[in-house]
C-alpha positions as CSV (number, residue, x, y, z in Angstrom):
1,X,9.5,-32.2,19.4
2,X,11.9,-34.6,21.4
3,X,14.6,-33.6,22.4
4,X,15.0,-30.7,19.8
5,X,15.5,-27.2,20.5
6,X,12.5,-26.1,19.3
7,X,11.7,-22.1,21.0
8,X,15.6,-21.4,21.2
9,X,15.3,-21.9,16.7
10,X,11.9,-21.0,16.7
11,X,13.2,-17.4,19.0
12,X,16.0,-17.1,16.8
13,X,13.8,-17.5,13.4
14,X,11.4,-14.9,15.0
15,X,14.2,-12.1,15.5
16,X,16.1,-12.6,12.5
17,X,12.7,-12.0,10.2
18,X,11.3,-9.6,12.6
19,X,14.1,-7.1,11.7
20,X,13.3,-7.9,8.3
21,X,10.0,-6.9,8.9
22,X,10.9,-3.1,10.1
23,X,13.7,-3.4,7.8
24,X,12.6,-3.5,4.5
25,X,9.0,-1.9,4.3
26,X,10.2,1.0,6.0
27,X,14.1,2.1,5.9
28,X,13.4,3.1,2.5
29,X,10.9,5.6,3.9
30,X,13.3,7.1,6.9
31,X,16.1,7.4,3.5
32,X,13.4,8.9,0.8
33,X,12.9,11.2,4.5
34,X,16.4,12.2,4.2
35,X,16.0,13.5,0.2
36,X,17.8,10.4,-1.2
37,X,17.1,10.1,-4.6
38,X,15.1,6.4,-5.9
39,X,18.4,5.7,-7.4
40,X,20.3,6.2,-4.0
41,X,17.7,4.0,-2.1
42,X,18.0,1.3,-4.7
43,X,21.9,1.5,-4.3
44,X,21.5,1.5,-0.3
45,X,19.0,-0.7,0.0
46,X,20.8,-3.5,-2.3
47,X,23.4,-3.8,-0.5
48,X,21.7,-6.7,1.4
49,X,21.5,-8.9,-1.6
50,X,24.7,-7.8,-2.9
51,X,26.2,-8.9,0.2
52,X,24.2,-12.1,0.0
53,X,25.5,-13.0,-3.6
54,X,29.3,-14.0,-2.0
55,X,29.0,-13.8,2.0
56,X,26.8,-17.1,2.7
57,X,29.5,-19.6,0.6
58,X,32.3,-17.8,2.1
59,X,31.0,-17.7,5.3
60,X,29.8,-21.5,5.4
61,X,33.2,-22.7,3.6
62,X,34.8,-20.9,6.8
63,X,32.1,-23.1,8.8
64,X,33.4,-25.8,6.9
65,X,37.1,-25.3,7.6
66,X,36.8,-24.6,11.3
67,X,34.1,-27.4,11.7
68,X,32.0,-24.8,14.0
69,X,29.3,-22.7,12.6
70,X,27.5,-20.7,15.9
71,X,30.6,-19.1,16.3
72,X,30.4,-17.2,13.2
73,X,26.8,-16.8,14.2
74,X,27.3,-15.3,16.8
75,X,30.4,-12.7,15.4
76,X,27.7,-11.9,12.9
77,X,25.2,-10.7,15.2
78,X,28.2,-8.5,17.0
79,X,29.3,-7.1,14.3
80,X,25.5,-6.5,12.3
81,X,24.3,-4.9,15.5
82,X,27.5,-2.4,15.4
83,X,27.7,-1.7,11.9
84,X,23.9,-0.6,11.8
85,X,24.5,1.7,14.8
86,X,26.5,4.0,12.6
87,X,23.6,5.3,10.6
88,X,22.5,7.3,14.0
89,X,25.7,9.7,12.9
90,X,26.0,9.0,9.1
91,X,25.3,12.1,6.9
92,X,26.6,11.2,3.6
93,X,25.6,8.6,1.2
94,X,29.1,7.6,0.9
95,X,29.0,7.0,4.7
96,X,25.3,5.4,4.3
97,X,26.8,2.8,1.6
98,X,29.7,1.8,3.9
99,X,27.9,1.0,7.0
100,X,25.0,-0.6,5.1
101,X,28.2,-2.7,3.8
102,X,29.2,-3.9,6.5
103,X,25.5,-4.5,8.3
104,X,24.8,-6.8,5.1
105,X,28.2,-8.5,4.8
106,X,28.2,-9.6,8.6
107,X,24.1,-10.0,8.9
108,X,24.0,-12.6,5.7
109,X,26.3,-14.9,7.1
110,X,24.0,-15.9,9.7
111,X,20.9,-17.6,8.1
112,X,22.1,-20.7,6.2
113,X,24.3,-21.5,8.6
114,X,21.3,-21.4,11.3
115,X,19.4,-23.1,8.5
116,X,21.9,-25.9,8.1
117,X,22.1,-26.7,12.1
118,X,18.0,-26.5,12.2
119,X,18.0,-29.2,10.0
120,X,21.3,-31.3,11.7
121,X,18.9,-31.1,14.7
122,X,15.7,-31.9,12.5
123,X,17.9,-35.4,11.2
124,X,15.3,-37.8,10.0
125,X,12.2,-35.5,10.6
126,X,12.8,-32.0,8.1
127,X,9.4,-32.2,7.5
128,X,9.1,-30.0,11.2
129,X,11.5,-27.3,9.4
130,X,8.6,-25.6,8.3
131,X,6.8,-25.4,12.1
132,X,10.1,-23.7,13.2
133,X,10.0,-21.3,10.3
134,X,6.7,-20.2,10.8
135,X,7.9,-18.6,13.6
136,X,10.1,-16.2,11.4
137,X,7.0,-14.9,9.9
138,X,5.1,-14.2,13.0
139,X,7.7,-12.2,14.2
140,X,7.9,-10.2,10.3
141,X,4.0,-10.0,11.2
142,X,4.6,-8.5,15.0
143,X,7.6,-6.0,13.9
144,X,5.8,-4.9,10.2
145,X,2.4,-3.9,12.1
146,X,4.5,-2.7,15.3
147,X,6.7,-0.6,13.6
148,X,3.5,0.9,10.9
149,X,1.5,1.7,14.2
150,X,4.5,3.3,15.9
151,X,5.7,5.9,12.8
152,X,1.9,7.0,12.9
153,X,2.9,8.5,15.7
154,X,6.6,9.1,16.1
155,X,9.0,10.5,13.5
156,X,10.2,8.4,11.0
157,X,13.3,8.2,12.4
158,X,12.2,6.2,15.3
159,X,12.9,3.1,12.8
160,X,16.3,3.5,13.7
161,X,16.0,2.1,17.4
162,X,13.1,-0.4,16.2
163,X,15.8,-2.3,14.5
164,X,18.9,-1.7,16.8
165,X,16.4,-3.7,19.7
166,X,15.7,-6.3,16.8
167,X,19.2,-6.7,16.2
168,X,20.1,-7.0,19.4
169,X,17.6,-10.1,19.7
170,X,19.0,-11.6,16.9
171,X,22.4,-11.9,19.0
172,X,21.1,-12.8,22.1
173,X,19.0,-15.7,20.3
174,X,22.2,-17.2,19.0
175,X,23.9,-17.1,22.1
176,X,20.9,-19.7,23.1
177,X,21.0,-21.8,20.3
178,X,23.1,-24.7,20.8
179,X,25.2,-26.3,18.1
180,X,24.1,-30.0,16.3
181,X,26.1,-32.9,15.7
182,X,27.3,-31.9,11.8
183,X,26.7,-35.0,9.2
184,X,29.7,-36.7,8.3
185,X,32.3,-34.6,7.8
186,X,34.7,-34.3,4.3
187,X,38.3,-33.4,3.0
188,X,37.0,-30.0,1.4
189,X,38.3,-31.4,-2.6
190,X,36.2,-34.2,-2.0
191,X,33.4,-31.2,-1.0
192,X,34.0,-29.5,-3.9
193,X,33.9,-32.5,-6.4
194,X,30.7,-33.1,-5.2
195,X,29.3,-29.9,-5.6
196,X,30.4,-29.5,-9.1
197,X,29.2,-32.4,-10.3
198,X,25.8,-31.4,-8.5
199,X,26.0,-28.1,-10.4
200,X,26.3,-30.4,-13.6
201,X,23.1,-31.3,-13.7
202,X,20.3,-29.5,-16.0
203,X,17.4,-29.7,-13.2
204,X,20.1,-28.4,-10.6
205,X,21.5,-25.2,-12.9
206,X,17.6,-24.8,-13.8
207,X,16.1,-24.7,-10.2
208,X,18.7,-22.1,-9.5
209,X,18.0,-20.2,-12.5
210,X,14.6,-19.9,-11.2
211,X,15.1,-18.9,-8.1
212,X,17.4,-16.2,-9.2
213,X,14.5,-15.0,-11.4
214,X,11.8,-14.8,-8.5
215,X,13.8,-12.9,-6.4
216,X,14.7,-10.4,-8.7
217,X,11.1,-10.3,-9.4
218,X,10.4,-9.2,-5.9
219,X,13.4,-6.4,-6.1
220,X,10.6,-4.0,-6.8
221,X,8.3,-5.4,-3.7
222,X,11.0,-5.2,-0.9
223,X,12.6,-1.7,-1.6
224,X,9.9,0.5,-3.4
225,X,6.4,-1.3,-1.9
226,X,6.2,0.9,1.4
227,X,7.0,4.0,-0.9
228,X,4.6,3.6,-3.8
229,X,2.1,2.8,-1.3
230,X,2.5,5.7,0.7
231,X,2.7,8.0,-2.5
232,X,-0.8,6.4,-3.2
233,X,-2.2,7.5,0.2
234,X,-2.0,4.4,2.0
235,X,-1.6,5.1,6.0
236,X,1.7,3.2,7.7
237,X,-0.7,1.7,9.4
238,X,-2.2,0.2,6.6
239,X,0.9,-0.1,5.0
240,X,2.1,-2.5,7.6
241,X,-1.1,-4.5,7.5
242,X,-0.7,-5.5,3.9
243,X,2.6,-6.5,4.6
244,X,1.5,-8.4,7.6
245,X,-1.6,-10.4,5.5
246,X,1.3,-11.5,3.0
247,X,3.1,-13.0,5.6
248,X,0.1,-14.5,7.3
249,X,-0.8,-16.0,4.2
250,X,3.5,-17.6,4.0
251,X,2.8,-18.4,7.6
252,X,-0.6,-21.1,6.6
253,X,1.4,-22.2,3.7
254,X,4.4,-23.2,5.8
255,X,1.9,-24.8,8.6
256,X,0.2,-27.4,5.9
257,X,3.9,-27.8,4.0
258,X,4.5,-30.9,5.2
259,X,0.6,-32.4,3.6
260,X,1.4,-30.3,0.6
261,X,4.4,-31.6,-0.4
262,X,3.1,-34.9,-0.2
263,X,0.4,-34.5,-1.9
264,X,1.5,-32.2,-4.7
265,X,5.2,-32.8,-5.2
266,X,7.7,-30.2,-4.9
267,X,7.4,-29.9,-9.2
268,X,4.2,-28.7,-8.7
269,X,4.0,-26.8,-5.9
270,X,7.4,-24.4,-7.1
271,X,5.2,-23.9,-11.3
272,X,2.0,-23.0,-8.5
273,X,4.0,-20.5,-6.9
274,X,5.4,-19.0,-10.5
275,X,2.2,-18.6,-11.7
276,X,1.2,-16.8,-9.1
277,X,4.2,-14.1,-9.2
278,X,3.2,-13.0,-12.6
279,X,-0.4,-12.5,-11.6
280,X,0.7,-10.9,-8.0
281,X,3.3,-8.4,-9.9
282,X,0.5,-7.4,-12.7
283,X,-2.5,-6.8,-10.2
284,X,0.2,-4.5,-8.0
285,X,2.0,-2.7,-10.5
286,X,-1.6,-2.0,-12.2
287,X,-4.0,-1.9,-9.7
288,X,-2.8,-0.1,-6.6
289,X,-5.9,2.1,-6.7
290,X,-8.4,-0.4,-6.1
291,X,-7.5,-2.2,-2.3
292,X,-9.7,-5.0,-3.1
293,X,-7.0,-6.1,-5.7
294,X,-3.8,-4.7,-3.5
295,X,-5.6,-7.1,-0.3
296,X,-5.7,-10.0,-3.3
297,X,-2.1,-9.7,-4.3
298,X,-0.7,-9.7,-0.8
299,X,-2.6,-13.0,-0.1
300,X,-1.0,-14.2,-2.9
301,X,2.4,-13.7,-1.2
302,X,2.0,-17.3,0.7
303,X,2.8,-18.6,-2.7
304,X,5.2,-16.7,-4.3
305,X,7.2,-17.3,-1.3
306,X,6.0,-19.0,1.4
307,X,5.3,-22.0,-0.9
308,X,8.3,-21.1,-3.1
309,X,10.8,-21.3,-0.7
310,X,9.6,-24.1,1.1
311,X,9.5,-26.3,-1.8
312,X,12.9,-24.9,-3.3
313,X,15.0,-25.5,0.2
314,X,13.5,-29.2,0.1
315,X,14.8,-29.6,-3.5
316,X,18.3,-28.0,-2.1
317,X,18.0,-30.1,0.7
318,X,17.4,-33.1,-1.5
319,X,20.2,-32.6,-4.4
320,X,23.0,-31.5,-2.0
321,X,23.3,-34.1,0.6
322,X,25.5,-34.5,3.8
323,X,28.8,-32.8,4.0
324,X,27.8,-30.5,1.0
325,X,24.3,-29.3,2.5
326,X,26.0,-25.9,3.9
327,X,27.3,-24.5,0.3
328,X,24.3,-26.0,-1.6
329,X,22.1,-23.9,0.7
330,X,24.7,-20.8,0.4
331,X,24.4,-21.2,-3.1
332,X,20.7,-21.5,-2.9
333,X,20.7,-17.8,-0.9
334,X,23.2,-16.5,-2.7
335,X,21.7,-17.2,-6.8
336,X,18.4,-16.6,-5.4
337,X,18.6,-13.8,-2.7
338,X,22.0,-12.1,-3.5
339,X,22.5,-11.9,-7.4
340,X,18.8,-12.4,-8.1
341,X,18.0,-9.6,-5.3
342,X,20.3,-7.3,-5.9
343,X,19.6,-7.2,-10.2
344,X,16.0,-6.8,-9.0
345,X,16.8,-4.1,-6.9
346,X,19.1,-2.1,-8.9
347,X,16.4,-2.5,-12.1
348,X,13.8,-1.1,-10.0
349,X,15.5,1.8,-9.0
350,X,16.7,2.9,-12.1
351,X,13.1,2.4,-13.5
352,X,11.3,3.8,-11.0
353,X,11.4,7.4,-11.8
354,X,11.9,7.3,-15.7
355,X,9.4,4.0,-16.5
356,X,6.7,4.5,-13.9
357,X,5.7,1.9,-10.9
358,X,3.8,-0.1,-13.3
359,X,6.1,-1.1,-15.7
360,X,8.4,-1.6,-12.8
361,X,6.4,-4.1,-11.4
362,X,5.2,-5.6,-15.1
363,X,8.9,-6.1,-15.6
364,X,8.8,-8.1,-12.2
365,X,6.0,-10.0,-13.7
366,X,8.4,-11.1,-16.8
367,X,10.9,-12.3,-14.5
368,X,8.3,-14.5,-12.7
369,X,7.6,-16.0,-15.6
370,X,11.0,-16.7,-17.0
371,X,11.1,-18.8,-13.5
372,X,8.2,-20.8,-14.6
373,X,9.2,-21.6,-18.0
374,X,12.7,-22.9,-16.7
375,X,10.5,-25.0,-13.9
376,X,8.4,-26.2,-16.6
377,X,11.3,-27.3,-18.9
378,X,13.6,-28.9,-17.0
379,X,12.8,-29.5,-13.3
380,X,11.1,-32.8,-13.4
381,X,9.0,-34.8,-11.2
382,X,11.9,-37.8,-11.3
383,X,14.3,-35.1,-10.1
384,X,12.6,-33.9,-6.9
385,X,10.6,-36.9,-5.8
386,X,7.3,-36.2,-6.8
């Protein structure tokens, strides 16, 4: 790639997922170790999204303001890296909640601003966002089967300094990363216009909708998974190797993106990936005892969000152009990954216990397909190119 810093992205990519990778399959297992109640480790563990439904806008209208986005890039991986250090000493769940506060506040600011320089640096060639991001889900892939393999041996509490060396990659990857040229800049009311009267629009408020509704489809995935496969015997082991062929599956979807796009259209490609959520949520929720089905439902995970994602960051990308491409993708993570997370989140844990794992993960199912049906209705091929 000329003249593009492709391995100092592609390194920070791989860090930032990686500690997603020992973060969400297994915290929840070193807090159900510490007698936390499914309620508690829905709370805890939803403080990432809840954090990600207001910290990306205000951290990239801060960007905006001070024309400089690394530096809060950097601050965040300071400050993510300290805050998570205090759960070596927390005891209390009161003490759990404030440091898992701060972790998330600091830790979300990071992405769509990294996001938003990849693609200053990408210019007329986005099509290459996808090669960069596939390195974010080899490094998920090398942390999630990493980490399984090492709590086979060690205590569970050995999570705890998986993620404090993860975190500490994160930072010293975005001390590497250089800063890009930002598009033409604008008076922040002019900003603001411009993203209302993109928020106007049917196909806009409907894509967002959606995206809202697949991530709170996969609340039930990302903090009870590891747990209700454990409960059903599954090894770590093997628990990180499911999570692992999911993500190998995102990481062939976000190879080919580029020829999919073009020869599907980014209409199709995001109903594709619906369709797929409802079937993936039903065969887990249902069929956990069979791991022919479990194997079939991960694979499935290069759609629901490998394609997904891909397709509805190049819609984002499309609809908010120039000066308002930072808060059009922090509204993208904050709809989607904040409020659609954290309602997913919070559902599950109240349901786990009291509805079962399968209608936990049926519910999921219904959320998937409320995505589809506002694809299907109102996100047009005229709208998104193709």
């Amino acid at each position: 790639m000329h003249r593009l810093p492709y391995w100092r992205l592609s390194s920070y990519y791989f860090f930032h997922f990686a500690f997603i990778g020992a973060f969400s399959p297994y915290f929840g297992l070193y807090l159900q170790s510490l007698s936390f109640s499914a309620w508690d480790i829905g709370l805890l563990m939803s403080q990432m999204q809840l954090m990600r439904l207001f910290g990306p806008y205000l951290w990239s209208a801060l960007a905006d303001r001070l024309g400089r986005r690394l530096p809060i890039v950097r601050l965040a991986g300071v400050i993510s890296l300290l805050g998570f250090s205090v759960f070596f000493a927390a005891q209390s769940l009161a003490a759990f909640l404030v440091a898992m506060a701060i972790m998330a506040f600091f830790w979300s600011a990071a992405l769509p601003l990294v996001e938003t320089v990849t693609f200053d640096h990408l210019r007329q060639d986005p099509g290459r966002y996808s090669r960069i991001r596939l390195w974010g889900s080899i490094g998920f892939i090398a942390a999630v089967l990493g980490t399984g393999a090492l709590l086979d041996f060690l205590p569970i509490r050995g999570v705890l300094w998986v993620i404090v060396v993860l975190l500490a990659g994160i930072l010293c990857c975005a001390l590497l990363v250089p800063e890009a040229p930002s598009r033409a800049s604008a008076r922040a009311a002019d900003i603001a216009q411009s993203i209302g009267g993109i928020l106007r629009q049917s196909h806009v408020r409907a894509l967002f909708g959606a995206c809202f509704a697949m991530s709170a489809a996969h609340g039930a995935l990302y903090v009870f998974y590891s747990i209700y496969l454990s409960d059903h015997g599954y090894s770590k082991a093997l628990v990180g190797g499911l999570w692992s062929l999911g993500v190998l599956a995102e990481i062939v979807v976000f190879y080919y993106m580029a020829r999919l796009m073009a020869r599907f259209g980014i209409r199709r490609l995001l109903l594709a990936s619906y369709l797929a959520a409802v079937l993936r949520f039903l065969l887990i929720g249902w069929g956990v005892e069979s791991l022919a089905l479990i194997v079939f439902a991960q694979l499935l995970h290069g759609l629901t969000f490998g394609t997904w994602h891909a397709a509805a960051i190049a819609a984002v990308n499309r609809w908010f152009p120039g000066a308002c491409q930072a808060r059009g993708q922090a509204i993208y993570s904050s709809l989607s990954f904040g409020a659609g997370g954290l309602l997913g989140g919070l559902l599950s844990g109240w349901l786990w216990e009291g509805a079962g794992a399968a209608l936990t993960f049926t519910l999921s199912a219904g959320f998937a397909l409320a995505g589809l049906a506002l694809v299907a209705r109102y996100v047009r091929d005229d709208a998104v190119g193709g």
